[in-house]
C-alpha positions as protocol buffer text, in pm:
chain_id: "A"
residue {
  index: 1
  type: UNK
  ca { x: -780 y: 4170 z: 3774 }
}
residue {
  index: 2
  type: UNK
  ca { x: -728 y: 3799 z: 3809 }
}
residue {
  index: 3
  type: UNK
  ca { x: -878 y: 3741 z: 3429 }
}
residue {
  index: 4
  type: UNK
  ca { x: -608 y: 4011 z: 3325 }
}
residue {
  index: 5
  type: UNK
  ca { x: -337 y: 3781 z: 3523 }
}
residue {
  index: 6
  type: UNK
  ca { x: -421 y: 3478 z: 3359 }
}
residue {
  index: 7
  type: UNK
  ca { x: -463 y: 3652 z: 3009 }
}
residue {
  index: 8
  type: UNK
  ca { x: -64 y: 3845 z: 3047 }
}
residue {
  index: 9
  type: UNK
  ca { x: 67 y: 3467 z: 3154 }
}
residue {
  index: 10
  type: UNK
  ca { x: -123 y: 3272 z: 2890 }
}
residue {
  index: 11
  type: UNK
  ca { x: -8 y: 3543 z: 2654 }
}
residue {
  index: 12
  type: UNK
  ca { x: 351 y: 3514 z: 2764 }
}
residue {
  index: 13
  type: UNK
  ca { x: 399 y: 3105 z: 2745 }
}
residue {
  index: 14
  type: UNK
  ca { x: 219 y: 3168 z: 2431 }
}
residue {
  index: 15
  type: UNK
  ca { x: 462 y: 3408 z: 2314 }
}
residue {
  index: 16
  type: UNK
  ca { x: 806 y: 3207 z: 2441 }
}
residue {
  index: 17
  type: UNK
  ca { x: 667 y: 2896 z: 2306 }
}
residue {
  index: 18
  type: UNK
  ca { x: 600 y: 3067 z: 1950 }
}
residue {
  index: 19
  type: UNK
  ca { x: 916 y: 3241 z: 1930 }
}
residue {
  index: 20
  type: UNK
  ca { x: 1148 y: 3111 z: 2168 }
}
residue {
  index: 21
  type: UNK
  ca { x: 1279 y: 2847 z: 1857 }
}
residue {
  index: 22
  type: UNK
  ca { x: 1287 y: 3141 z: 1602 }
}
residue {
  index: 23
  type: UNK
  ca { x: 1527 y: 3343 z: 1791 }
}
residue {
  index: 24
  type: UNK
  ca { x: 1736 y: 3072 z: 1931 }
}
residue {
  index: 25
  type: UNK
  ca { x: 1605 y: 3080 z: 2273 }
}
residue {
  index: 26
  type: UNK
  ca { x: 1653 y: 2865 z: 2550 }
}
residue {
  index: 27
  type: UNK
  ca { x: 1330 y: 2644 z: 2415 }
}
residue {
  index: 28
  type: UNK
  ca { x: 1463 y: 2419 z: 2135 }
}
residue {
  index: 29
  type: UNK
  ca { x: 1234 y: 2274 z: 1861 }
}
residue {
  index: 30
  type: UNK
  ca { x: 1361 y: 2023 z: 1631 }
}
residue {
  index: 31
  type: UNK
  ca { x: 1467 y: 2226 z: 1318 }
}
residue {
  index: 32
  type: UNK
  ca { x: 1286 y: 2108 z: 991 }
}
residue {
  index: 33
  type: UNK
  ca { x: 1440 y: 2186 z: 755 }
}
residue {
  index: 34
  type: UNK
  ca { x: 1695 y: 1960 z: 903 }
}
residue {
  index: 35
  type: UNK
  ca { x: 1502 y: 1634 z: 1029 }
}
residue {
  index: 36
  type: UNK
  ca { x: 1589 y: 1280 z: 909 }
}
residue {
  index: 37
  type: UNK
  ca { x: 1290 y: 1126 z: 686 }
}
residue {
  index: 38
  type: UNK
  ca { x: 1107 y: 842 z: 848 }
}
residue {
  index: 39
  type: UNK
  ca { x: 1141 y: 639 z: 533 }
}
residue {
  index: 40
  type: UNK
  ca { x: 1415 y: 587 z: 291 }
}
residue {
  index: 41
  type: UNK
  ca { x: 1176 y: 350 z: 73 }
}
residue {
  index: 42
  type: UNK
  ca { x: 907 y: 456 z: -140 }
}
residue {
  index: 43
  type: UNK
  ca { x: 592 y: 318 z: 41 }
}
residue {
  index: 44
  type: UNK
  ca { x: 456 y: -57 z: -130 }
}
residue {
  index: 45
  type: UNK
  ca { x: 140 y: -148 z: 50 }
}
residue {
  index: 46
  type: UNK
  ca { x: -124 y: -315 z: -144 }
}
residue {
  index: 47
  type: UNK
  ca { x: -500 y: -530 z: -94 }
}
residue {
  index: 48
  type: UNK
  ca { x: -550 y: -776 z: -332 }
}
residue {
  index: 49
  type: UNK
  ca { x: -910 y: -950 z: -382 }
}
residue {
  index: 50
  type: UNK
  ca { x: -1039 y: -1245 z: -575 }
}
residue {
  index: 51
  type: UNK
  ca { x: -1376 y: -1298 z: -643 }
}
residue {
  index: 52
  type: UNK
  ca { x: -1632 y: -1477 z: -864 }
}
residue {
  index: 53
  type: UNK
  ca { x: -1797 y: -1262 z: -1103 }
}
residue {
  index: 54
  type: UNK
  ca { x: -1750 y: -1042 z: -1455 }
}
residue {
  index: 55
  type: UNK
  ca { x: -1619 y: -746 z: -1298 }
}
residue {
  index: 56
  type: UNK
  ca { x: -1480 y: -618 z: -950 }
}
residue {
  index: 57
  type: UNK
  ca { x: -1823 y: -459 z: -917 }
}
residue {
  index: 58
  type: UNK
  ca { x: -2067 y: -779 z: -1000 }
}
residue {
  index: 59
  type: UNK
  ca { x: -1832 y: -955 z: -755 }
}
residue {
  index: 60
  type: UNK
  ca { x: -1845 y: -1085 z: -431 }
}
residue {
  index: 61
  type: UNK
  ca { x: -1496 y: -1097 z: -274 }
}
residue {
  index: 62
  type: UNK
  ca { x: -1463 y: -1412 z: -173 }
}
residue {
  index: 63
  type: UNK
  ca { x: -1057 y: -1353 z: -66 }
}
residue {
  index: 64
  type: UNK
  ca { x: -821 y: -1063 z: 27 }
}
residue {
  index: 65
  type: UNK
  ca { x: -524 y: -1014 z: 156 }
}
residue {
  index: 66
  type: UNK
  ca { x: -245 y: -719 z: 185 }
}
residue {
  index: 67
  type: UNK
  ca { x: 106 y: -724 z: 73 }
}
residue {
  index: 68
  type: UNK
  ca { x: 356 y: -473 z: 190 }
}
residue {
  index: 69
  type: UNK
  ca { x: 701 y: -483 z: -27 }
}
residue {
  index: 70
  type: UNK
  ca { x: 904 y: -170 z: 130 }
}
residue {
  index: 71
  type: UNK
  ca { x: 1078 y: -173 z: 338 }
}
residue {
  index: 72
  type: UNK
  ca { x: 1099 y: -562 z: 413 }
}
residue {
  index: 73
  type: UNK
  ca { x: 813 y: -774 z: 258 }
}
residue {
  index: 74
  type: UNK
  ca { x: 496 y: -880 z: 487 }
}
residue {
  index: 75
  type: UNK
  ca { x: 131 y: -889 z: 513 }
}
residue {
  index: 76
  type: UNK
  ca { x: -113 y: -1172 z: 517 }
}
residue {
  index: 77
  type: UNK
  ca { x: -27 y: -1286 z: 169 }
}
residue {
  index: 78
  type: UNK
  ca { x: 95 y: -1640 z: 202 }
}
residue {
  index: 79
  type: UNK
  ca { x: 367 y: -1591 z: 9 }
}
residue {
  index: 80
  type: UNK
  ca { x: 499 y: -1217 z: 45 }
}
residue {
  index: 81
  type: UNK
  ca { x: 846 y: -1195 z: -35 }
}
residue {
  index: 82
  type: UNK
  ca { x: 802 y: -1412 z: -318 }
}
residue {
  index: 83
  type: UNK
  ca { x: 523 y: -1222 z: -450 }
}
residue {
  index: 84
  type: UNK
  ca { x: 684 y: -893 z: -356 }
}
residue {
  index: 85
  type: UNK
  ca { x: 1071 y: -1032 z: -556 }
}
residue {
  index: 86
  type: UNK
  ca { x: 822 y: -1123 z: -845 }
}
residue {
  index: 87
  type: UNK
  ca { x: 602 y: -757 z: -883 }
}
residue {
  index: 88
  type: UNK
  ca { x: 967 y: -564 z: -828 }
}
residue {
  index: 89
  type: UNK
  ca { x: 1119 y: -826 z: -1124 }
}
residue {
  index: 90
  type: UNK
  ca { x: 814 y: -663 z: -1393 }
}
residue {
  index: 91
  type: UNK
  ca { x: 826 y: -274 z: -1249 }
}
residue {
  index: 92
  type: UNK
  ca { x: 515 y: -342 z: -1049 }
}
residue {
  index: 93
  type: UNK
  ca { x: 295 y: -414 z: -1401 }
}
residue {
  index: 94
  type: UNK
  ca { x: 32 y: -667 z: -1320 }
}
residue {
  index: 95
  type: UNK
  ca { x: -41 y: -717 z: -1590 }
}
residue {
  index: 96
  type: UNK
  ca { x: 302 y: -895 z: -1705 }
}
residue {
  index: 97
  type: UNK
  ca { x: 270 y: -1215 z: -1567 }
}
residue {
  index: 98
  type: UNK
  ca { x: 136 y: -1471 z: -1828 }
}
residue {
  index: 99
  type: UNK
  ca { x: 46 y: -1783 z: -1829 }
}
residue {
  index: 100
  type: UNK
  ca { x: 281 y: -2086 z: -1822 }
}
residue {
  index: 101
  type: UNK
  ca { x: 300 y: -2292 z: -2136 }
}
residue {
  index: 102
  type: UNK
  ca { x: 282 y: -2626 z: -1868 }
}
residue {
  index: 103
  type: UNK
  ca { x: -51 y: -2595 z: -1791 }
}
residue {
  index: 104
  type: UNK
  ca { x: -370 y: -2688 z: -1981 }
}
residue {
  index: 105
  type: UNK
  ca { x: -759 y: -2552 z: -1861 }
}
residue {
  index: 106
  type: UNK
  ca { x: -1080 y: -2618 z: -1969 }
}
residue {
  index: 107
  type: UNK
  ca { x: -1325 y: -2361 z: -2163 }
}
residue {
  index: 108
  type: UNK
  ca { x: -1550 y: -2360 z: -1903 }
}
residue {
  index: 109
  type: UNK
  ca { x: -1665 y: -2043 z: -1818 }
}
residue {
  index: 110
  type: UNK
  ca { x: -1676 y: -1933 z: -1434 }
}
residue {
  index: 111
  type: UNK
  ca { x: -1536 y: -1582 z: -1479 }
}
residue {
  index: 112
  type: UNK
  ca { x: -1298 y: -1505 z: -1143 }
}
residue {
  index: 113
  type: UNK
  ca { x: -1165 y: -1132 z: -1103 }
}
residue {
  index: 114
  type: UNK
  ca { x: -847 y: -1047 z: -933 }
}
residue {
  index: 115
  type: UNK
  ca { x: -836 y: -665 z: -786 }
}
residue {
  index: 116
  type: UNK
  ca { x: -540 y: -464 z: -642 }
}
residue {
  index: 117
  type: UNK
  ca { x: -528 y: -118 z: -469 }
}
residue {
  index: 118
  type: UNK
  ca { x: -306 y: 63 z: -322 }
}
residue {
  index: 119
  type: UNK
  ca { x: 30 y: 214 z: -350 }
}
residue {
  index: 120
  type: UNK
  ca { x: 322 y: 34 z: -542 }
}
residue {
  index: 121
  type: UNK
  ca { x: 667 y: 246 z: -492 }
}
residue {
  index: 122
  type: UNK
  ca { x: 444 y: 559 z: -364 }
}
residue {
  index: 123
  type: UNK
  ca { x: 243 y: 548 z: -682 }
}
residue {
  index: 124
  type: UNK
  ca { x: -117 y: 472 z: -660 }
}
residue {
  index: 125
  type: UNK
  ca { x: -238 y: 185 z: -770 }
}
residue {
  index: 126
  type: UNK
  ca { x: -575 y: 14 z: -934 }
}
residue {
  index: 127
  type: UNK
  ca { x: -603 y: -269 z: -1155 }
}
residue {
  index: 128
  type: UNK
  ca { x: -855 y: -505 z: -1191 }
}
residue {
  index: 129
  type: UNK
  ca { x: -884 y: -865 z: -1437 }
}
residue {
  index: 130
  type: UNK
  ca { x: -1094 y: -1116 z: -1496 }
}
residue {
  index: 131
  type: UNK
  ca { x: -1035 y: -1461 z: -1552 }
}
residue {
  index: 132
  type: UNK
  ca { x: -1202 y: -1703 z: -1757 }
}
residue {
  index: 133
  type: UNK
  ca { x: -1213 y: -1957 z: -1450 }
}
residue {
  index: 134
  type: UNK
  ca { x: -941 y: -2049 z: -1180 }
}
residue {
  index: 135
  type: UNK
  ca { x: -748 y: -2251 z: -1349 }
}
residue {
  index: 136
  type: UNK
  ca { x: -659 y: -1973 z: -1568 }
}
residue {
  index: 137
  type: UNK
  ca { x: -575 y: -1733 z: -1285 }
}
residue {
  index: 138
  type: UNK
  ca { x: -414 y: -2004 z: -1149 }
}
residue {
  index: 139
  type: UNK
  ca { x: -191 y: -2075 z: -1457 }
}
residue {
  index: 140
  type: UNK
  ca { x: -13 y: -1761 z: -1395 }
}
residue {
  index: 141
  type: UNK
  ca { x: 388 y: -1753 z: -1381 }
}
residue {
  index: 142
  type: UNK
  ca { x: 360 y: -1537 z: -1059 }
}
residue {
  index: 143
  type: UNK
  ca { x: 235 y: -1596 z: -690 }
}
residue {
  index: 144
  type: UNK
  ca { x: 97 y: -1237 z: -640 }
}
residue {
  index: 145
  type: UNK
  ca { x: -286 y: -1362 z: -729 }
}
residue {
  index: 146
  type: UNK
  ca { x: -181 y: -1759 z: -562 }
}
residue {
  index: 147
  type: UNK
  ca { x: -385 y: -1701 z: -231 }
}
């Protein structure tokens, strides 16, 4: 009999707690249909590697860091709301910042390869390039890779 007790009461706070909210009860449930989002900016969080190699997967990182852009800019990139003004100035497309005319580098070849993954304005995000050497990653008219 004391099994059946426990059972009816279980069964009952079950019950209330189930269908108290549907029926407009004295047990109120936030209504979701109705709830603020957490967010009103598409999420911008990203890693970014650099490492010495031919590709991201003959490479050792040497580097990384993460870059958030939304809602406010941060992360351990050294220069974050630069780099984050700079990626929302070309859409988010890495691969528009070119080199600056100012700056000259020599042929030598010591391939470096810049990755980034993650999500840029709640798109995913993967993009990977290879340098011919530093200088050359370095001559770039952006800060996003400058770290």
């Amino acid at each position: 009999m004391r099994n059946t007790a426990r059972w009816a009461a279980t069964l009952g706070l079950t019950a209330a707690a189930v269908c108290g909210p549907l029926t407009g009860g004295a047990v109120a449930a936030p209504d979701a249909a109705h709830a603020a989002p957490s967010s009103l900016y598409a999420p911008s969080a990203l890693v970014l590697t650099i490492g010495h190699g031919d590709n991201a997967a003959a490479a050792t990182p040497e580097r990384a860091v993460t870059l958030n852009c939304a809602p406010s800019a941060s992360g351990t990139h050294p220069a974050a709301v630069q780099a984050c003004a700079e990626l929302r100035g070309v859409g988010g497309d890495f691969g528009a910042f070119k080199a600056r005319d100012d700056v000259w580098c020599t042929k030598l070849y010591d391939p470096v390869v810049v990755t980034v993954q993650g999500v840029w304005q709640g798109k995913r995000v993967s993009y990977e390039q290879t340098f011919g050497n530093s200088c050359v990653k370095d001559a770039l008219n952006s800060s996003v890779f400058a770290f």
